[in-house]
C-alpha positions as CSV (number, residue, x, y, z in Angstrom):
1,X,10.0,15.9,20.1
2,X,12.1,17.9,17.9
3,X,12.3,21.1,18.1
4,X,13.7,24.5,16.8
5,X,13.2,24.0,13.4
6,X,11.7,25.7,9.6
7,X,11.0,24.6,6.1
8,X,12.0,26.5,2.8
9,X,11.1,26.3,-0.5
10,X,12.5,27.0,-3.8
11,X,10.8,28.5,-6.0
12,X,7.1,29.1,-4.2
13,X,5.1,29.3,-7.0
14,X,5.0,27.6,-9.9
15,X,3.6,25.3,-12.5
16,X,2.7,21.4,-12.3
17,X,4.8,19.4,-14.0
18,X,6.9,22.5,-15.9
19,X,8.3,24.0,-12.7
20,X,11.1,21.8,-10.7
21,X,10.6,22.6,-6.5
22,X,12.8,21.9,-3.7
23,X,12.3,21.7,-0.2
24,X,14.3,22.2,2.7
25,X,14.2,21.4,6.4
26,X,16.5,23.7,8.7
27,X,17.4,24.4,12.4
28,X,15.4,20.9,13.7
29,X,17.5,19.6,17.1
30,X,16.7,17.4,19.8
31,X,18.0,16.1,22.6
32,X,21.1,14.3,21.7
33,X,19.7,10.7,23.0
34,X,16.9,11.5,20.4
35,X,19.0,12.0,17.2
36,X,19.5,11.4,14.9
37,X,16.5,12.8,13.2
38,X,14.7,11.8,10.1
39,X,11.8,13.7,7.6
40,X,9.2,13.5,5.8
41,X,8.1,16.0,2.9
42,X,4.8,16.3,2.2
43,X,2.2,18.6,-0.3
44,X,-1.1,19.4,0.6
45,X,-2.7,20.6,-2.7
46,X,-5.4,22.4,-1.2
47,X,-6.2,23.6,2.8
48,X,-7.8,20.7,4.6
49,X,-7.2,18.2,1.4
50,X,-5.0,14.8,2.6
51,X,-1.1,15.4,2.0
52,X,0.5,13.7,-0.7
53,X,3.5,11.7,0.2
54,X,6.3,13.5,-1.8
55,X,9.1,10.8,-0.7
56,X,10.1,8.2,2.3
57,X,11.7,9.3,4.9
58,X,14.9,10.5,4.8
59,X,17.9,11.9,7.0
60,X,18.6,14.4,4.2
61,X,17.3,17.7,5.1
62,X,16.6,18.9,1.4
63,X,14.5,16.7,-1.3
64,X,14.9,18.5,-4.4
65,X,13.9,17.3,-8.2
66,X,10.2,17.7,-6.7
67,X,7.4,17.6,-9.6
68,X,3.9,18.8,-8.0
69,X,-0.1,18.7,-9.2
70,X,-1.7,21.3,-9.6
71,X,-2.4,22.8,-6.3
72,X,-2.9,26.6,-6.4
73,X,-2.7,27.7,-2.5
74,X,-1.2,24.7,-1.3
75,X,1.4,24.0,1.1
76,X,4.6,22.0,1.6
77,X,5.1,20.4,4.8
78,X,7.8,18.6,6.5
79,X,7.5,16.1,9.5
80,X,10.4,16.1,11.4
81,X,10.8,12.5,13.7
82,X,13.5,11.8,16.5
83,X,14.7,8.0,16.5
84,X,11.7,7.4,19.0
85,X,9.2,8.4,16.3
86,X,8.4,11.7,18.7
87,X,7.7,14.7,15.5
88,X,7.0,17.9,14.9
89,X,5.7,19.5,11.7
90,X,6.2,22.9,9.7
91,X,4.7,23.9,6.6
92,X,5.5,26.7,3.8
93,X,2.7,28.0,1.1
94,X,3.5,26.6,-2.3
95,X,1.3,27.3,-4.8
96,X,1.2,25.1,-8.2
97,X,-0.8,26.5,-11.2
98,X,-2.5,24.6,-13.8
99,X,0.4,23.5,-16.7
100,X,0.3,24.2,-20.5
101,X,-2.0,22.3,-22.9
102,X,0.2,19.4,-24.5
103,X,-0.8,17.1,-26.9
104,X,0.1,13.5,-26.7
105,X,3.8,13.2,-28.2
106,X,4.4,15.7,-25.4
107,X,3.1,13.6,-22.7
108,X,4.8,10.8,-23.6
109,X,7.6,12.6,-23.4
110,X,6.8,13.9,-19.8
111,X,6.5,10.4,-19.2
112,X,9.5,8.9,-20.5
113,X,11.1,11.4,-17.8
114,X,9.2,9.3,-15.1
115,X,10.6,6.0,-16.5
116,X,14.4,7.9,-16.7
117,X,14.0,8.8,-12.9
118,X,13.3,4.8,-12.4
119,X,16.3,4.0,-13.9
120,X,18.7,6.0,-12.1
121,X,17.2,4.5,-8.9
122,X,14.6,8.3,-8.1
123,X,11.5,6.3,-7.7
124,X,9.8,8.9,-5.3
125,X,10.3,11.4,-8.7
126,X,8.8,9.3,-10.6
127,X,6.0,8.4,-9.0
128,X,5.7,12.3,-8.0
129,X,5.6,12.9,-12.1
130,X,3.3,10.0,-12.7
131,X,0.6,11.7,-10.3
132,X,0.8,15.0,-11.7
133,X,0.8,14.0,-15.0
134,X,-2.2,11.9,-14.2
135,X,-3.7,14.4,-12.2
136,X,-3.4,17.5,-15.2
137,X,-4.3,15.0,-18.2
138,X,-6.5,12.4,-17.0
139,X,-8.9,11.8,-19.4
140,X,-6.3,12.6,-22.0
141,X,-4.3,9.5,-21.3
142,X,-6.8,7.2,-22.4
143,X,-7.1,8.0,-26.1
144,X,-2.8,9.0,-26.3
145,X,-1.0,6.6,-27.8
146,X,1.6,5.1,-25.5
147,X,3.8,3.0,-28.2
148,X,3.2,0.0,-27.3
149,X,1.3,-3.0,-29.1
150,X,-2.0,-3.9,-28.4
151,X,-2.1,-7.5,-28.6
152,X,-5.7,-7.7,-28.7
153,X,-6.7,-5.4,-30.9
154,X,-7.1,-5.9,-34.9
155,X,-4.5,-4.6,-37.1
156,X,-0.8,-5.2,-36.4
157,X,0.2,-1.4,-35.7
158,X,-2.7,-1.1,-32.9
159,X,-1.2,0.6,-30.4
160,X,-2.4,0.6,-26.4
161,X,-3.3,3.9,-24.5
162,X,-0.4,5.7,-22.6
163,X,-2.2,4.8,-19.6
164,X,-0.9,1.4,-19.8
165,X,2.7,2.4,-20.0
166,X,2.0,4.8,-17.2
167,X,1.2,1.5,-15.1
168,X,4.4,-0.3,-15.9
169,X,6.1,2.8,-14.9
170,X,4.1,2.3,-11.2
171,X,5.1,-1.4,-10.9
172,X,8.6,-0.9,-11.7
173,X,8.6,2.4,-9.0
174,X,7.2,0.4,-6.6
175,X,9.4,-2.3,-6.9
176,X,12.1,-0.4,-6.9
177,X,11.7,1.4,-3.4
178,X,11.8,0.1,-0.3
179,X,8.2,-1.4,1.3
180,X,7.8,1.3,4.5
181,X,4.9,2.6,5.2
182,X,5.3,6.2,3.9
183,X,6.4,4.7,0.3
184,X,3.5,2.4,0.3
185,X,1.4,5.6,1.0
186,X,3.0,7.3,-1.9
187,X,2.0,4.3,-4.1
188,X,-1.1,3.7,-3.2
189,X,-2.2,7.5,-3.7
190,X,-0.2,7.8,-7.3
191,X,-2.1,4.5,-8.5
192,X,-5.1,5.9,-7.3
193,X,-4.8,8.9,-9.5
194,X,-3.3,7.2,-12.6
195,X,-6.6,4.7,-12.5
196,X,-9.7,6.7,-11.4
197,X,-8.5,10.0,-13.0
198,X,-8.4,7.6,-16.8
199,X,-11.9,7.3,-16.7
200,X,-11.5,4.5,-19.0
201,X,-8.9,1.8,-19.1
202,X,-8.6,-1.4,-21.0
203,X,-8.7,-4.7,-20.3
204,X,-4.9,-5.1,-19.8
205,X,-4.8,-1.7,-17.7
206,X,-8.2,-3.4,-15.6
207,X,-6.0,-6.3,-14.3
208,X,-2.4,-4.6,-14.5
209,X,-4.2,-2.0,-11.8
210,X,-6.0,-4.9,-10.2
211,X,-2.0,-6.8,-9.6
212,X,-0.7,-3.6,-8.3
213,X,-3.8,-3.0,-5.7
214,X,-3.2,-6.0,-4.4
215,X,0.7,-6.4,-4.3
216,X,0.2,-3.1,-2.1
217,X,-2.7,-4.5,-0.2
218,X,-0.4,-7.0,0.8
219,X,2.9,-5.5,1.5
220,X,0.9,-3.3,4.0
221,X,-0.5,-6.3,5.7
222,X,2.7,-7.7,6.2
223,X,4.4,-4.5,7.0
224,X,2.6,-3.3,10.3
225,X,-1.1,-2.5,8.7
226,X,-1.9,0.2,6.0
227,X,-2.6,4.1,7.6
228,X,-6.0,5.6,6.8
229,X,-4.5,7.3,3.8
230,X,-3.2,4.1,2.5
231,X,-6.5,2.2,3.0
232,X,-8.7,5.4,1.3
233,X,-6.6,5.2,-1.9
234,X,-6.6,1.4,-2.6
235,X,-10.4,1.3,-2.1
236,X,-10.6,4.1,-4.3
237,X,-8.6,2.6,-6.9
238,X,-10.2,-0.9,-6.6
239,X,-13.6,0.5,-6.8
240,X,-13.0,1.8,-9.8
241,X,-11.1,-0.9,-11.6
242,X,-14.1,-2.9,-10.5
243,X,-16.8,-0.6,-12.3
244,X,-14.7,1.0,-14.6
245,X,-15.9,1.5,-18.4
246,X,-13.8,-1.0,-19.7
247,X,-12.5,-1.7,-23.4
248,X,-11.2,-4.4,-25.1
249,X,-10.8,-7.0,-22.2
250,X,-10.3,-10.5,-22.8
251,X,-12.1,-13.2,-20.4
252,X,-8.6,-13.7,-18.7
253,X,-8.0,-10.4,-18.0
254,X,-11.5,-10.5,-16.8
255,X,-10.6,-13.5,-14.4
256,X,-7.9,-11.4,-13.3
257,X,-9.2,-8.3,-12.3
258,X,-11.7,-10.2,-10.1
259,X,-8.3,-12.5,-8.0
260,X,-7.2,-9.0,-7.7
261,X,-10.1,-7.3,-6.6
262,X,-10.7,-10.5,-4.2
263,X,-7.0,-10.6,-3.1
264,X,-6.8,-6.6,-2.1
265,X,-9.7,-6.7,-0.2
266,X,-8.6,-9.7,1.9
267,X,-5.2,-8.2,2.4
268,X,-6.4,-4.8,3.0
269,X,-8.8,-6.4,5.7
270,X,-5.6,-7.7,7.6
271,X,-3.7,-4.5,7.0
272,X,-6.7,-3.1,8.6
273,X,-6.4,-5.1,11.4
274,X,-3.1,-4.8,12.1
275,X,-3.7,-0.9,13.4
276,X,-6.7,-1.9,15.3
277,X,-6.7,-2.8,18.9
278,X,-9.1,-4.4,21.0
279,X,-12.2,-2.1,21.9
280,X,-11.1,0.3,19.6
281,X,-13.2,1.6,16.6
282,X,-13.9,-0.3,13.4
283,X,-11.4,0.6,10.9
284,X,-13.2,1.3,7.8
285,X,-12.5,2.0,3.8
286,X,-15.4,3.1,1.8
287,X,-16.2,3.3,-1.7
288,X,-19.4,3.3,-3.2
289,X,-18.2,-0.1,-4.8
290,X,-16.1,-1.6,-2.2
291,X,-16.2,-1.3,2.2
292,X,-13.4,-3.0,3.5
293,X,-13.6,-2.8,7.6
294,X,-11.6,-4.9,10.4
295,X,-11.9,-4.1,14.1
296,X,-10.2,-6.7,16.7
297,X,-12.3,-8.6,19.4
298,X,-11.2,-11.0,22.6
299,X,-12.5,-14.2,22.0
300,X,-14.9,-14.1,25.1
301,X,-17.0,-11.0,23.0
302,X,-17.0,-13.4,20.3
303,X,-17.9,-16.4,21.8
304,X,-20.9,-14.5,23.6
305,X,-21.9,-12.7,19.9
């Protein structure tokens, strides 16, 4: 495993979504079969919280243009891997305070930073804004005005919730990185946030949610099962699309969101599978609206079930 090595951070206190961080790995070696090394950055907002997935892995030492949640007495962490998948981790404190009040044409501009950072090919920076944004303004989002048209609603210059443009900005992220497990992880925890953290969405934010859950849900299926973190945050997410306080949905968007919903729990039930060996545990995801679980059996333990 690697070996020898620290993480830095500049600056180590700041603000979410005001303050700019970077990280950087140094002094990591190995044995020279092992190289060449790769890492993985990583916040933890709060001790014993999950880590959020800050970018893929990468043979860069430094990942810079980092926007962080709020996480006062966090810490940044790097996992170092060999070309064997053999790691080691180190951690720094990093602690994010709460940002200003803004009102809505300032989140839409925050947010028209996101789909900049898409554009020029930075998807981990935007999703990294997306979830911090979401994560400070939650509520907030639902009643902003995004700029674009609601088709469903009366009066020609109805406009739909920010949270809707926030969703494109996901898909087109998404789509733009590379399927591997770590950016998956970083998806699937960002659409999480944007969704439950809304508290409300609308009928076209219901199924464009629902599409994404289960574009992800799939991926992972295909690409060598979904880690626990993974799984956690789609069944969050979908189990909140499926009871969320919804407005203005038509009955097909209605249709829709139920495929979706259908569709992410049958691919998250493979993906679940595919990290499950015989005899081991079930591998679960529970939500108090969704329980997704898979465990493998030989076919003589099913025959004599």
């Amino acid at each position: 495993a690697p070996w020898g090595g620290g993480l830095s951070a500049s600056p180590t206190t700041g603000f979410a979504l005001v303050t700019t961080f970077e990280l950087r790995a140094h002094g990591w070696t190995d044995e020279e079969s092992d190289l060449p090394l790769s890492y993985g950055f990583e916040f933890e907002r709060f001790a014993g919280d999950a880590a959020i997935t800050l970018a893929d892995v990468q043979t860069l030492l430094a990942l810079g243009d980092l926007t962080l949640a709020e996480g006062a007495g966090g810490s940044a962490r790097v996992r170092v891997l060999d070309t064997y998948g053999a790691s080691a981790l180190a951690r720094i404190p990093l602690s994010v305070g709460l940002p200003p009040t803004l009102v809505c044409t300032e989140l839409v501009a925050l947010l028209e930073k996101a789909e900049l950072r898409v554009l020029t090919g930075a998807s981990s920076a935007a999703k990294q804004r997306l979830q911090a944004l979401a994560d400070a303004y939650g509520t907030q989002l639902a009643s902003c005005d995004g700029g674009e048209v609601d088709a469903f609603a009366a009066g020609s210059n109805a406009s739909l919730p920010i949270i809707n443009r926030m969703l494109a900005v996901s898909a087109d992220a998404s789509a733009s990185a590379i399927s591997t497990q770590p950016s998956r992880r970083q998806s699937a925890g960002v659409l999480a946030t944007v969704l439950v953290n809304s508290n409300t969405l609308n009928g076209a934010a219901q199924a464009e949610g629902g599409a994404q859950l289960a574009a992800l849900a799939k991926q992972s299926a295909k690409g060598g099962g979904a880690d626990d973190d993974t799984a956690n945050a789609l069944v969050r997410a979908l189990g909140f699309v499926l009871v969320a306080n919804t407005t203005r949905a038509s009955a097909e968007q209605c249709i829709a969101t139920l495929a979706a919903a259908v569709a992410t729990a049958a691919s998250l039930t493979r993906a679940l599978v595919a990290g499950a060996l015989a005899g081991e545990q079930v591998r679960e995801a529970l939500n108090p609206a969704v329980n997704v679980s898979a465990v493998r059996q030989s076919a003589a333990s099913l025959a004599n079930s």
